[in-house]
Structures are given as C-alpha cells and as structure tokens.
C-alpha positions as CSV (number, residue, x, y, z in Angstrom):
1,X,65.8,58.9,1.5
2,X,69.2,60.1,-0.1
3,X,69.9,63.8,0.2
4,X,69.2,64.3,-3.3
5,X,66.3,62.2,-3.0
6,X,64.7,65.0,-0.6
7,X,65.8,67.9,-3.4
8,X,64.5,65.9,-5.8
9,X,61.1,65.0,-3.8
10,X,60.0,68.8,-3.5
11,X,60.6,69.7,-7.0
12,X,59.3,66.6,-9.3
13,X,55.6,66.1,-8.6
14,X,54.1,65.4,-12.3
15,X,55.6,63.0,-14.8
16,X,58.2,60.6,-12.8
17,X,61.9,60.5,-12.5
18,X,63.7,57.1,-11.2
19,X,67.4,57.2,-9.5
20,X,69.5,54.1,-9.7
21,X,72.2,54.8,-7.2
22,X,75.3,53.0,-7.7
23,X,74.6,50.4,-4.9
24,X,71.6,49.4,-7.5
25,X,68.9,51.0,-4.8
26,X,66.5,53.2,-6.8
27,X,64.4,56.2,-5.7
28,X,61.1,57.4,-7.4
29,X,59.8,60.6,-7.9
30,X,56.3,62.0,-8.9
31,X,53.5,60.4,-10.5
32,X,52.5,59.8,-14.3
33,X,50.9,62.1,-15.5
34,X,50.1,63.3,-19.6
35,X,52.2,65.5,-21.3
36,X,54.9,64.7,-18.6
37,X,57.8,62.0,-19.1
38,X,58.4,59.5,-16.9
39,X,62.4,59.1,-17.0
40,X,65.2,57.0,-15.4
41,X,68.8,57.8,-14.3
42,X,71.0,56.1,-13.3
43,X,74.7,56.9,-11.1
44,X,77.7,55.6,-11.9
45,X,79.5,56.5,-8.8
46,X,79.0,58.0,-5.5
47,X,80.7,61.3,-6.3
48,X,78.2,62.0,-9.4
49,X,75.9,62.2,-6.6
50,X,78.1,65.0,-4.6
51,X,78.9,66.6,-7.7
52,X,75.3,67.2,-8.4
53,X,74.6,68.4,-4.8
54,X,77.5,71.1,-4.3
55,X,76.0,73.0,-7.9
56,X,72.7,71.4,-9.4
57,X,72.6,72.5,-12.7
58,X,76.3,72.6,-13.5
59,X,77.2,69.3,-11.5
60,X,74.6,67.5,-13.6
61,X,75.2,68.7,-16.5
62,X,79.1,68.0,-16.4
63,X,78.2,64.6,-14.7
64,X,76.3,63.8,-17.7
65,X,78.7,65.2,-19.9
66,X,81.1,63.0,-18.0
67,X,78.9,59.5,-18.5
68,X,78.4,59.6,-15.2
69,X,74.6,60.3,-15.1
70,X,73.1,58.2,-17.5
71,X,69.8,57.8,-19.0
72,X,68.5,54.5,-19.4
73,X,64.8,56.0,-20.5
74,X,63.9,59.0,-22.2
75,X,67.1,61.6,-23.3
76,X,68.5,64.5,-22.0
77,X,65.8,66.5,-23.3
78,X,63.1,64.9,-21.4
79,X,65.3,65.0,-18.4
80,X,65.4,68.7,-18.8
81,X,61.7,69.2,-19.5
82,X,60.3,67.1,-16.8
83,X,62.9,69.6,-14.4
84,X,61.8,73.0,-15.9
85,X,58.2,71.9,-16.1
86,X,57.6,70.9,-12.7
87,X,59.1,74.6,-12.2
88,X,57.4,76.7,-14.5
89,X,57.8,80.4,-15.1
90,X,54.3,81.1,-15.3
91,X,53.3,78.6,-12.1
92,X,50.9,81.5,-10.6
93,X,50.9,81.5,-6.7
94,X,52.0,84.7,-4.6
95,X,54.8,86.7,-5.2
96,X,57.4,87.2,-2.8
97,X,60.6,89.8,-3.0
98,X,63.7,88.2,-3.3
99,X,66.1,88.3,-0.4
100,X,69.1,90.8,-0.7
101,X,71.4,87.8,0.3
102,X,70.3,85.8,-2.8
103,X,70.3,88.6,-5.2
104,X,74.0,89.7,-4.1
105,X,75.4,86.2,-4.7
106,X,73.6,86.0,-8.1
107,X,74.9,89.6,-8.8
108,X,78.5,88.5,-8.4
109,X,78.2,84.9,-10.1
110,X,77.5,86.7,-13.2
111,X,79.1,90.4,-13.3
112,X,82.6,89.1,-14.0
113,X,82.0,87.8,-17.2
114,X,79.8,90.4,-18.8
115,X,82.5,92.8,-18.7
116,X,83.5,92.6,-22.8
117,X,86.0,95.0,-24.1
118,X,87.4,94.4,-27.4
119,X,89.8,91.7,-26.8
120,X,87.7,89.8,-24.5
121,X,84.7,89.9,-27.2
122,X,86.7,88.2,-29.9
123,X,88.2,85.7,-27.5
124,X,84.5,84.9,-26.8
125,X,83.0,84.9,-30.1
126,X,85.6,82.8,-31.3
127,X,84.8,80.4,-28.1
128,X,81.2,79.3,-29.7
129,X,81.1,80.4,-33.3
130,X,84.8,79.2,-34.6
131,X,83.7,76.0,-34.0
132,X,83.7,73.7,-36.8
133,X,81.4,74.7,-39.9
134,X,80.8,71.0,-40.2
135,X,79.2,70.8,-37.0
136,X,76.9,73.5,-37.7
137,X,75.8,73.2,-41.3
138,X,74.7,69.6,-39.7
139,X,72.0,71.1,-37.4
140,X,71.1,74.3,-39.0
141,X,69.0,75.2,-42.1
142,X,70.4,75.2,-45.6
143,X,71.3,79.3,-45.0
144,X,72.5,78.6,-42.0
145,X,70.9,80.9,-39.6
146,X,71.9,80.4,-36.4
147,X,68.8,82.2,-34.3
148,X,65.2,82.3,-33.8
149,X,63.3,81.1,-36.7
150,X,59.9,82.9,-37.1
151,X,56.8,80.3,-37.3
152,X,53.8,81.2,-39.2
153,X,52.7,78.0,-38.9
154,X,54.5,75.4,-36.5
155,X,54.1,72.6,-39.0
156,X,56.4,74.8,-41.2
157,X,59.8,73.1,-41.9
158,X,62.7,75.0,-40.4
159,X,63.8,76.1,-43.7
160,X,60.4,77.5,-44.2
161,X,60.5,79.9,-40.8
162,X,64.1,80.5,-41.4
163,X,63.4,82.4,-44.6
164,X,59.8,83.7,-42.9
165,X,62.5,85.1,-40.0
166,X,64.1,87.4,-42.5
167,X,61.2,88.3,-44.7
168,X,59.6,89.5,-40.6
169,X,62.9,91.5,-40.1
170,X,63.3,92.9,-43.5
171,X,59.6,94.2,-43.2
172,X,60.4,95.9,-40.4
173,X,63.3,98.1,-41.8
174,X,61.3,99.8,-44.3
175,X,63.7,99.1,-46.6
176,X,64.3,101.2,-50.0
177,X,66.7,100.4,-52.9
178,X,70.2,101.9,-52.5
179,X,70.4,102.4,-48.9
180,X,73.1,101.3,-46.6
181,X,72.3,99.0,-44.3
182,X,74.9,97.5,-41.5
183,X,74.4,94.2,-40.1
184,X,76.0,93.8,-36.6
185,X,77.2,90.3,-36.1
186,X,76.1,88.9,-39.2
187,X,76.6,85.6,-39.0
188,X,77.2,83.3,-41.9
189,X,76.3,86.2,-43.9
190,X,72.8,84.9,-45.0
191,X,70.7,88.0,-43.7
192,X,73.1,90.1,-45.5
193,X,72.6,88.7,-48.8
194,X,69.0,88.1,-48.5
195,X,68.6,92.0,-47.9
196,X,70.5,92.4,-50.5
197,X,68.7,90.5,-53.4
198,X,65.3,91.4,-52.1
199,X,65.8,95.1,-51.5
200,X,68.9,95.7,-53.6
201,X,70.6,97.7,-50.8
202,X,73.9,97.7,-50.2
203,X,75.1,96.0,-46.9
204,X,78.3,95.8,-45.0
205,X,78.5,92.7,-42.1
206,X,80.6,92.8,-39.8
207,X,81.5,90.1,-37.3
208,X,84.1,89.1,-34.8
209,X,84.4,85.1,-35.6
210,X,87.1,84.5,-38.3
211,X,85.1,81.3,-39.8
212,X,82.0,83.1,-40.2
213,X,83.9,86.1,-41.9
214,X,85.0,83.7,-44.6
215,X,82.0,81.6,-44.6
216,X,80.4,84.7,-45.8
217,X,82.9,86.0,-47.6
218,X,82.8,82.9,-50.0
219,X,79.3,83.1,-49.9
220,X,78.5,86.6,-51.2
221,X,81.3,86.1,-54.1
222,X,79.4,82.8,-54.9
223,X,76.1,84.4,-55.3
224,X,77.8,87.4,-57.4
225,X,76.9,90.0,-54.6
226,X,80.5,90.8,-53.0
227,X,80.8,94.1,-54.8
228,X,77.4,94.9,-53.1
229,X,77.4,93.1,-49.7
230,X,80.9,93.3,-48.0
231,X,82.0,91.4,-44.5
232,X,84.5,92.6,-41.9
233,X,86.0,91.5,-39.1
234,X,85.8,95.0,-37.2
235,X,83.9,95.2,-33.6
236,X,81.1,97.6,-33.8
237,X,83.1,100.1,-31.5
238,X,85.6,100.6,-34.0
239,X,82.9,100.7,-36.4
240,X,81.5,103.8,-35.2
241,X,84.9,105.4,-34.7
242,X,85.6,104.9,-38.3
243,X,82.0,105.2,-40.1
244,X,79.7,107.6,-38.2
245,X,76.7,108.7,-40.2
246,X,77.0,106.0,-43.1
247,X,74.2,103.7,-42.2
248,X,70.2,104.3,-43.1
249,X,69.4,101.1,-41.4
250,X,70.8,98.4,-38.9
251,X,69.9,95.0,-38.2
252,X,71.0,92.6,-35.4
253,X,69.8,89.5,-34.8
254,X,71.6,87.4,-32.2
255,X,74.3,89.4,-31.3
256,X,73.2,91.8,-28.2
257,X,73.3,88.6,-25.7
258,X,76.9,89.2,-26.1
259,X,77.5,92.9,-25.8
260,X,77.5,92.7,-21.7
261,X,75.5,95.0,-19.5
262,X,78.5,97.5,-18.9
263,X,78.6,98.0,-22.5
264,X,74.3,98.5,-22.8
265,X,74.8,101.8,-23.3
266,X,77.9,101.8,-25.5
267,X,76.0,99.8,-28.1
268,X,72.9,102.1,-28.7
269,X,75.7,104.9,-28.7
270,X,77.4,103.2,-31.1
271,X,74.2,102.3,-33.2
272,X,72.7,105.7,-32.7
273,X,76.0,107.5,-34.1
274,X,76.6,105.0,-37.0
275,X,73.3,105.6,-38.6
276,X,71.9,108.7,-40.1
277,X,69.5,111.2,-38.4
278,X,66.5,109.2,-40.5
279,X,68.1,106.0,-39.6
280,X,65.9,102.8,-38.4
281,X,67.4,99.5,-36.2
282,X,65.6,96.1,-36.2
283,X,67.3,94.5,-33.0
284,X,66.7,90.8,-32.7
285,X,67.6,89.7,-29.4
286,X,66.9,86.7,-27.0
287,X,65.3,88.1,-23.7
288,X,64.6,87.2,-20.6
289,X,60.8,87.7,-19.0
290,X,60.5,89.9,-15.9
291,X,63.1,91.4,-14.5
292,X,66.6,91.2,-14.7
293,X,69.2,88.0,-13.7
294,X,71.8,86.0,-14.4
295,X,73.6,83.7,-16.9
296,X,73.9,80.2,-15.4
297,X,77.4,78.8,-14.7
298,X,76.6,76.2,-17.7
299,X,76.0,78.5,-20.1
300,X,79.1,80.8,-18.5
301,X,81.7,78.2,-18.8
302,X,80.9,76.0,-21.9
303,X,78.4,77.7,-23.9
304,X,78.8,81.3,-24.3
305,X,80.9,83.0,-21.9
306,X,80.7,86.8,-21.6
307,X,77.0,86.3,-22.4
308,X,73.7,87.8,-20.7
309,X,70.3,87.6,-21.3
310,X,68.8,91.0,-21.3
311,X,65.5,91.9,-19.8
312,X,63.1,94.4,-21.6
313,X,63.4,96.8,-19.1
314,X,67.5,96.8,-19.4
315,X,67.4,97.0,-23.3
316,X,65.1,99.8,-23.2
317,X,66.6,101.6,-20.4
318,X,70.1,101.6,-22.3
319,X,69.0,102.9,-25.2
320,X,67.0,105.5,-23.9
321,X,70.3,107.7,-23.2
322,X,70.7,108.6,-27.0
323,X,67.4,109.4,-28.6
324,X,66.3,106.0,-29.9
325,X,62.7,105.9,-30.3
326,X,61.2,102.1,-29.6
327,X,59.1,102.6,-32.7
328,X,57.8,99.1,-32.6
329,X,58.6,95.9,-30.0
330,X,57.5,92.4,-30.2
331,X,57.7,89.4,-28.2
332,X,58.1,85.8,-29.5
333,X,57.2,83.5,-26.8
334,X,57.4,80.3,-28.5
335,X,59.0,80.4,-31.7
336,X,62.4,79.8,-30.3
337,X,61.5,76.3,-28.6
338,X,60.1,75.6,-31.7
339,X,63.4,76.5,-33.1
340,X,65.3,74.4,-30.6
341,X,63.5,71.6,-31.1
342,X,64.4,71.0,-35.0
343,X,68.0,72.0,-33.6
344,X,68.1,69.0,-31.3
345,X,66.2,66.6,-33.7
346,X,68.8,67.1,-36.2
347,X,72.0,67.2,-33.9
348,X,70.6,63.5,-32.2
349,X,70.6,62.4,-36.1
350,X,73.6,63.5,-36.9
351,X,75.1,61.7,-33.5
352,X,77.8,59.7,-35.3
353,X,78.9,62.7,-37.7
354,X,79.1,65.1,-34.8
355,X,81.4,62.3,-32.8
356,X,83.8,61.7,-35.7
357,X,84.4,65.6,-35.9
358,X,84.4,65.9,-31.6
359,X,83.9,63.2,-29.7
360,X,81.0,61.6,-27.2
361,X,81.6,64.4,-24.6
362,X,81.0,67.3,-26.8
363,X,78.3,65.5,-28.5
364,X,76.9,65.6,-24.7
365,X,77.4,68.8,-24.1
366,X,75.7,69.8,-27.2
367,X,72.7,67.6,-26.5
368,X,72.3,69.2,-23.2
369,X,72.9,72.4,-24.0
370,X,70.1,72.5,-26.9
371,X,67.8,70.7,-24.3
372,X,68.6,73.1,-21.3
373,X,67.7,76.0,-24.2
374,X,64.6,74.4,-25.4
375,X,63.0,74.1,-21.9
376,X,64.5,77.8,-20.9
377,X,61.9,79.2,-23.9
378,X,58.9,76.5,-23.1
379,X,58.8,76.6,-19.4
380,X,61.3,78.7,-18.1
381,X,61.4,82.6,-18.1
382,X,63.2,83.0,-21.8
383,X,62.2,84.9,-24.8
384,X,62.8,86.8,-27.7
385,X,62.4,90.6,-28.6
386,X,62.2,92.3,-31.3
387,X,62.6,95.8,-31.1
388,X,62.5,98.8,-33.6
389,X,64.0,101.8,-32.9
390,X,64.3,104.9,-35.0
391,X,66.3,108.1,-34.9
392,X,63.2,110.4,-36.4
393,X,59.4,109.8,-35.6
394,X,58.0,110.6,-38.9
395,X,60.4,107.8,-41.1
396,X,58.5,105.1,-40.5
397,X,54.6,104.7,-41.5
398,X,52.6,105.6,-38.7
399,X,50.4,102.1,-38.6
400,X,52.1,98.6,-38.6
401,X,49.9,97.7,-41.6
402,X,53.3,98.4,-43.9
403,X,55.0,95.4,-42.4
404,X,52.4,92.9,-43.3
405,X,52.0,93.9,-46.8
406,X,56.0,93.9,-47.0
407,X,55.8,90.2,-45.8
408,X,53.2,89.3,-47.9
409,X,54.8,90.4,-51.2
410,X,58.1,88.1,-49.7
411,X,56.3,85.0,-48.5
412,X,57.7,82.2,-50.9
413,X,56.6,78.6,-49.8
C-alpha cells in the first residue's frame, strides 16, 4: 500500500474512494454505504501524489486545480463530502486536549494574515470581491446577495430565502421610519435598498471593493433611492473618525470574517462609537463551532486572504470591552450549506460562461472552493451567527415575539 494509500485507509471508512495511480494500479477505500458516494480519482503523475502528501488539503486542492487529480466519477463536491463526512464535527467519542505543539504551529499558520490595517484590507477585499460582476451575477440570486440565505423552508428557491434573509435581519433592527442606519460592507448594495423601501430609513453603505461601490451606486439611482441610500468607499475606521454618533442602527452581514482578530476589538469600538446611545447592531457573521482556530492555507492563499472565522466566544469577548449588550444571538446550522449548494449547482451550469470570462483553472478553483465550503457547514465545524447587540437595554421589546410579527408583515412569496 502507497503512502497515501495508508492516510487515506484510516480516514475513508463509509462510502468508497478509488485511486488510479499513474502506473494504472488502483487502491480502494471504504465500503458502500447510503448517503455516502462512492468516487474515483485518478493521478496524473507521480508528483501529484507528493504534492498531496507534503500539505493535504492545499496540495489537493492545487493538484486538482492543476488537472492533475482528476475525477473520473462523482465531482469535486462529492470528493469533498465523502472526506469531511468520514470526519465529522459532531462524531461523538472522548475528548482529548490538544497538544501545545499542534496548537502553536496552527497559531502561527494563521496569525500573519489576520493582521488588516487599512491598506492591507482593501488590498484584500479587492482580492475576492473585484472580481468580475459577470462571474457573480451567474451564481448568485437576482439581488445578488453574496451570504447566507435564510431557509424557511429548504424547498424554497434561493431567491425566495435570499429575500426571507433580509426580511430575518430587518426584523431584528426594530427598525422605524427616518432613522439612520449604516451598513458595514454592504455589498452589491441590495440590503441597503431593501431597508430602505421597506422601512423608509435612510442608509449609508459603505464598502472597500471599487466594483461593488459602483454596482450599488448604479443600483440605488436605478431604483430612484440615491438621495436616500448613499455608498462609500470609506473603511469603517475612518468611519467612526469622521461620523461618531450619526447611526440609530447597523447592520453587517458578511463582513466581520474579514476584520482580523487584532482588530476584534477595534470594530465593536468603532460600531459602539458610531451609533447613538439607543443604537441597535444586527451582525451577520459566519462562525466557527467550539472554540477558536485557524483559516486553512486554501482559503488563505486563493480565497480570502486576511480572513478568519470567528468563534462565539471571540465575538463576544471583543465586544464586551465597550458596553454592547448581546440582546439576542442565533445560530444557523444549516442554512449556509443549503446556500452553498444552489451556489455550486449554478456555477457547474454556468461551466462554459465562467471559462470564457477565466479559464478551466479558475473554474477549478471555484468548484472546489464552493465544495470545500459546503461540506465545512454540513459536516465540518462551520456556522453562522447572528448576533444583536444594543447600546441601551430598554430599546428593544423585551420578548422576541416583535421579530416574528415584523417578518410576517414582510414575507412575500
């Protein structure tokens, strides 16, 4: 047996995976089993193989980015599932304490890049989300909100939770007509406007990508709101330099993986100062189960670099320094998967589109990272949280019932 045949024997016991080495010898892993996939791979050289073993999850997903590990059944999502499942985060057993040698090396993997001052943070926004608007308006929903749908029922299309998403969020700020509200990395702009026409408050967005900033731009003078809801490419620390005080609410959704644990505590500062002293925060933030970790060197050199998963206990702790009351928190265990998985069944449709505006590698790397995502939030430790926070304990209604009813007046099918 290969030496990645004995890695691969200890980890895939249900469903099957088949290696064809470059020789033409195979391997075979597992046994059949329902639910799981049975998948084979084959090598196309001898140094895929090394590549793989010196960094598992980065040297296979460059060697398949590469054509160098290829599929000949199932996809790259089933590939990724049948790993992460025969691995899950919720696998029982005993626990054992992590050794201080593993947690130091993990420690310094990922500390480097979560250091984001200003410069950095543009250079890193820009990275993902100044990527062609092409590319995402062909896997996204009509709005094009690129984060967690919300899934009141998962036969719902993905237009369907998107707008049930921001009808859950907009609940949650209490919102009243004429109040300020700030929206910290607002995206294409489509929260924004949505608060906008449903609440008639007046919103500023701010973001660091340039192509979202005129996305939204052209998007809010389209629908005859720009006087109303404004965008601005401003970082949120210059923000609160500038416009302390000016905010009754603030909404985030997706844009706290990027802030960096070194800058936790600048953000809540930030938040806390721009808002008045009645002032309410919905943040919308991917999360990571248990206890705190690192971003994997994928996601660090092609996906989002500068990025980190926070755990609860992080978020919480940071914000804790500047009187922010967590009025409310929730945890979306599934909805993102469900998310991901429309993602990826679009993006494989739109295969030859994507190409003809990147190529077959990106297209690869694409694929794999939307897989790698998807079994992250369906096996693996990921999550999402949202959590309110408020700057007074008597603004908001002192039972949840309020955000229901606020939903229910929203929900359009």
């Amino acid at each position: 047996m290969s030496i990645l045949g004995r890695l691969l024997n200890s980890l895939v016991k249900q469903g099957t995976l088949v290696i064809v080495h470059p020789d033409g010898s195979m391997e075979s892993f597992g046994q059949s089993e329902a639910g799981f996939p049975d998948i084979i791979v084959r090598l196309a050289d001898k140094g895929a193989m090394r590549q793989i073993l010196l960094d598992p999850r980065l040297g296979a997903a460059e060697m398949f980015m590469d054509g160098r590990l290829i599929i000949e059944q199932g996809d790259i999502m089933q590939l990724i599932q049948l790993a992460r499942a025969n691995r899950r985060w919720e696998r029982g057993g005993q626990f054992v304490e992590t050794g201080f040698l593993k947690k130091v090396q993990g420690y310094i993997a990922g500390s480097l890049d979560r250091f984001n001052g200003r410069s950095r943070s543009k250079a890193n926004v820009a990275h993902h989300y100044d990527l062609s608007r092409g590319l995402y308006e062909l896997f996204l929903d009509k709005d094009m909100q690129y984060s967690c749908a919300y899934w009141t029922n998962p036969d719902n299309t993905l237009e369907q939770a998107q707008l049930d998403k921001k009808a859950h969020i907009a609940a949650k700020l209490d919102l009243k007509p004429g109040q300020r509200v700030l929206d910290i990395g607002c995206g294409w702009g489509g929260m924004a406007i949505y608060l906008h026409q449903q609440f008639g408050v007046d919103v500023l967005g701010i973001t660091l990508s340039d192509e979202q900033l005129k996305v939204a731009q052209e998007r809010a003078k389209k629908e005859g709101v720009a006087d109303r809801v404004r965008f601005e490419l401003i970082d949120y620390r210059e923000l609160a330099e500038r416009d302390a005080g000016n905010f009754d609410r603030i909404v985030s959704v997706g844009m706290f993986e990027h802030v960096g644990t070194p800058n936790f505590k600048t953000f809540f500062q930030c938040s806390a100062n721009l808002m008045t002293d009645n002032g309410v925060m919905l943040l919308h933030t991917i999360g990571r189960m248990g206890r705190p970790g690192t971003t994997d060197a994928f996601t660090r050199k092609y996906i989002f670099p500068g990025g980190y998963i926070p755990a609860l206990s992080e978020t919480l702790q940071a914000s804790e320094h500047f009187r922010l009351i967590p009025t409310d928190i929730e945890t979306l265990r599934l909805h993102y998967a469900l998310t991901l998985r429309e993602w990826y069944k679009r993006t494989t449709a739109n295969k030859n589109k994507i190409v003809a505006i990147y190529d077959e590698r990106f297209f690869r790397l694409w694929t794999f990272y939307l897989a790698g995502a998807t079994a992250a939030f369906e096996s693996g430790g990921m999550c999402n949280y949202q959590i309110q926070f408020s700057r007074n304990r008597h603004t908001l209604p002192i039972t949840r019932d309020y955000i229901g009813e606020v939903e229910k007046h929203l929900h359009v099918e």
